[in-house]
VOGU-3710 file (C-alpha; in Angstrom, 3 decimals, decimal comma):
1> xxxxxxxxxx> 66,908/126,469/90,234  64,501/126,698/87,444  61,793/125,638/89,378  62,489/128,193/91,989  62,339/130,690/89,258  66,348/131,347/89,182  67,894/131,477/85,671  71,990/131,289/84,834  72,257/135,031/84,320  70,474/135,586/87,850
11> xxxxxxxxxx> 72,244/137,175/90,481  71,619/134,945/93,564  72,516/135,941/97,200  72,889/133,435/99,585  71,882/133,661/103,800  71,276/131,000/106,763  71,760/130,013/109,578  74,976/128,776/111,354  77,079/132,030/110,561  76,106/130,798/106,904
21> xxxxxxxxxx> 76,965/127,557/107,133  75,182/125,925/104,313  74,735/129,191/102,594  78,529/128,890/101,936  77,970/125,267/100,968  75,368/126,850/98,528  78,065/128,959/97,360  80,419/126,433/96,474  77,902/124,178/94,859  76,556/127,425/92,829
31> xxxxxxxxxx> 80,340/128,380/91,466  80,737/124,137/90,462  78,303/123,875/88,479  79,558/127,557/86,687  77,307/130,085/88,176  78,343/133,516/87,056  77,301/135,953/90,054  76,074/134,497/93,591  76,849/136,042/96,364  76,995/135,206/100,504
41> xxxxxxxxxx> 75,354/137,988/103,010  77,937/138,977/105,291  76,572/137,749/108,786  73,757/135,819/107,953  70,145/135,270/108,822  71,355/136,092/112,517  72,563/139,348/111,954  69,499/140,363/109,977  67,357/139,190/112,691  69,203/141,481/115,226
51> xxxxxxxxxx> 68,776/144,820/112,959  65,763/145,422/114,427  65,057/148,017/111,040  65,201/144,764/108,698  62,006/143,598/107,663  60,574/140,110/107,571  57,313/138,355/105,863  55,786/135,395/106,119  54,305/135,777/102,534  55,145/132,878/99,985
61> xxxxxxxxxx> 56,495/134,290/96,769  54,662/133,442/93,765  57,398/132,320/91,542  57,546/131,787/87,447  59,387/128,740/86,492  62,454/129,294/84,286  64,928/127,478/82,255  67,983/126,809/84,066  71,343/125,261/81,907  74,889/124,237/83,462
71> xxxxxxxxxx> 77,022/124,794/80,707  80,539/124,492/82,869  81,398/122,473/85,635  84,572/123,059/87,815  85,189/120,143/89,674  88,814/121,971/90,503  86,784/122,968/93,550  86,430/119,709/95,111  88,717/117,496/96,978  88,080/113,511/96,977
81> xxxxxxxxxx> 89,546/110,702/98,878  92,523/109,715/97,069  93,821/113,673/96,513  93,502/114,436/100,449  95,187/110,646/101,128  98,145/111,950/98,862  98,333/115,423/100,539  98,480/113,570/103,938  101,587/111,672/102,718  103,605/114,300/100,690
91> xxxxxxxxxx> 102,277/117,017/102,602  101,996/118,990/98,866  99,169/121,127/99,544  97,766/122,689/102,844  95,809/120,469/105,005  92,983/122,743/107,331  90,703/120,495/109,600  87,748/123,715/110,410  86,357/121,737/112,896  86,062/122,234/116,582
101> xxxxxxxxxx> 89,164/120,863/118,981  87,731/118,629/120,715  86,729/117,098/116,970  90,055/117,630/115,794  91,688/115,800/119,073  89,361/112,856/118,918  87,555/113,935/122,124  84,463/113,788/119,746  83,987/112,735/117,105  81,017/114,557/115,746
111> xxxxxxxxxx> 79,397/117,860/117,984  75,963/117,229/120,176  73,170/116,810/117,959  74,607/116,141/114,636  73,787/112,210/113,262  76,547/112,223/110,323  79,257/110,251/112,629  82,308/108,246/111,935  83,687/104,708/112,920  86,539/106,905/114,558
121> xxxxxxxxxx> 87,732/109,807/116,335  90,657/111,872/114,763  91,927/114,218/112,450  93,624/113,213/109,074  97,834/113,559/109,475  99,787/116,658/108,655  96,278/118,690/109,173  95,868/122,448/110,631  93,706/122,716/112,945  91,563/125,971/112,374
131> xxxxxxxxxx> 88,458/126,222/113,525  85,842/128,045/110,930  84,813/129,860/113,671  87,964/132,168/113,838  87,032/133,463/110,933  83,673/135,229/111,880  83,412/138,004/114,772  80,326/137,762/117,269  77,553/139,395/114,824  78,205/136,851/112,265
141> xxxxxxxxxx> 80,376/138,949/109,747  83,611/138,129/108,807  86,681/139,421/109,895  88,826/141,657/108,014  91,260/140,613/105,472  94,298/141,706/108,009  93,073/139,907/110,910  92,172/136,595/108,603  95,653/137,112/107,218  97,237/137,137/110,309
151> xxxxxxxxxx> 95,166/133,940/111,785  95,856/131,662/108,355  99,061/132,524/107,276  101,112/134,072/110,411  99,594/131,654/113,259  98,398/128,925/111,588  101,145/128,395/109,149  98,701/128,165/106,013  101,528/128,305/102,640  100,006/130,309/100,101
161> xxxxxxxxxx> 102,257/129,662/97,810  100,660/125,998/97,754  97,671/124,580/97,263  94,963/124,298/100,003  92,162/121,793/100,635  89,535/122,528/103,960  87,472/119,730/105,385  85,034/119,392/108,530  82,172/116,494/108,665  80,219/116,673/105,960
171> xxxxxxxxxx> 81,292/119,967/103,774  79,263/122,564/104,950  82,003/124,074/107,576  84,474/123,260/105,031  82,385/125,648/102,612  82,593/128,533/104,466  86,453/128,466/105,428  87,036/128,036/101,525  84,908/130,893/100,989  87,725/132,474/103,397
181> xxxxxxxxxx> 90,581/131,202/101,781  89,374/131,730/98,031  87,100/134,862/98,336  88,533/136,908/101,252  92,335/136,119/101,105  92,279/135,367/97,602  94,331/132,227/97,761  94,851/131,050/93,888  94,242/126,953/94,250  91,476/126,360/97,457
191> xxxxxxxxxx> 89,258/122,738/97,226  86,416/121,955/99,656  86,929/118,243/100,453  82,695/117,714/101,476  83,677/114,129/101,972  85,466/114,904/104,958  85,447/113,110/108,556  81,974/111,364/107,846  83,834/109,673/105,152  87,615/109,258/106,201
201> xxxxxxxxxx> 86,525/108,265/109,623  84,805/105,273/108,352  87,349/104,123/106,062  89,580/101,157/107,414  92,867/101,468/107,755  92,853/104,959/106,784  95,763/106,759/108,734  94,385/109,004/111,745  96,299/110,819/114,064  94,840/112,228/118,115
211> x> 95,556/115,127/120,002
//
């Protein structure tokens, strides 16, 4: 951050591709390591691109290195192995698998394209299955609090009274339905488990379930 001329008391706004995809992963990464203000633009690089009045350059910024200290760390944010085993078995916390169905059946077990893979096909036991992408409408943006409400909570059975923990492959997915569950429905006790099905899928003996 310091190199890319971005101090602690910096404002940062986040944007990419993928509906923000690893903007969100950003995000989460930015508020462990105690960021004050960073933010995620609402639809992405995609929806900039198709406002024909927003501009673009090509230009390289000159940029003036800065000192950049973490003085806090929240590692409350993040989900590892044992935790998510333990919320499998007790079924303590909210369990939401964001990735596609066919993922979350076993069909596949990573998308076209992707190389991060698993020795196995699945989803982890007593998880939701709610795809990140029934968060977002078509531009990009996110939906509104109601309809978000209504997906989690009503159809999906997401407890907010407990705690929740989101996984997908490798995190990034993940990221951005925490960024729902935390930022957007204001859920009090959301983790990001970036492990996910890259690493549970290639543990042995791990419990998976199919369909």
């Amino acid at each position: 951050m310091g190199g890319a001329g971005v101090s602690a008391k910096d404002t940062v706004i986040l944007y990419g591709d993928n509906n923000n995809w690893f903007a969100a992963y950003g995000f989460w990464l930015f508020k462990i390591y105690g960021h004050k203000d960073v933010r995620l633009m609402n639809g992405g690089r995609v929806k900039w691109l198709n406002e024909k009045d927003k501009p673009l350059t090509t230009e390289v910024p000159n940029l003036t290195p800065v000192g950049y200290k973490v003085t806090e760390t929240h590692l409350e944010l993040r989900a590892m192995l044992p935790e998510v085993m333990d919320i499998s078995r007790t079924g303590k916390s909210n369990l939401v698998d964001v990735r596609s169905p066919d993922e979350f059946t076993g069909k596949v077990i990573a998308p076209p394209g992707m190389s991060e893979t698993a020795q196995r096909g699945g989803h982890i036991p007593g998880a939701k299955s709610v795809p990140w992408s029934t968060a977002v409408q078509q531009d990009g943006t996110f939906k509104s609090a109601d309809e978000l409400h209504g997906i989690y909570l009503q159809q999906k059975g997401v407890d907010p009274k407990k705690p929740t923990v989101a996984y997908c492959r490798i995190g990034e997915r993940s990221s951005h339905t925490w960024f729902v569950l935390k930022y957007l429905l204001g859920l009090d006790n959301v983790k990001n488990y970036d492990g996910s099905w890259t690493e549970y899928g290639n543990v042995v003996a791990a419990p998976i379930e199919k369909g």
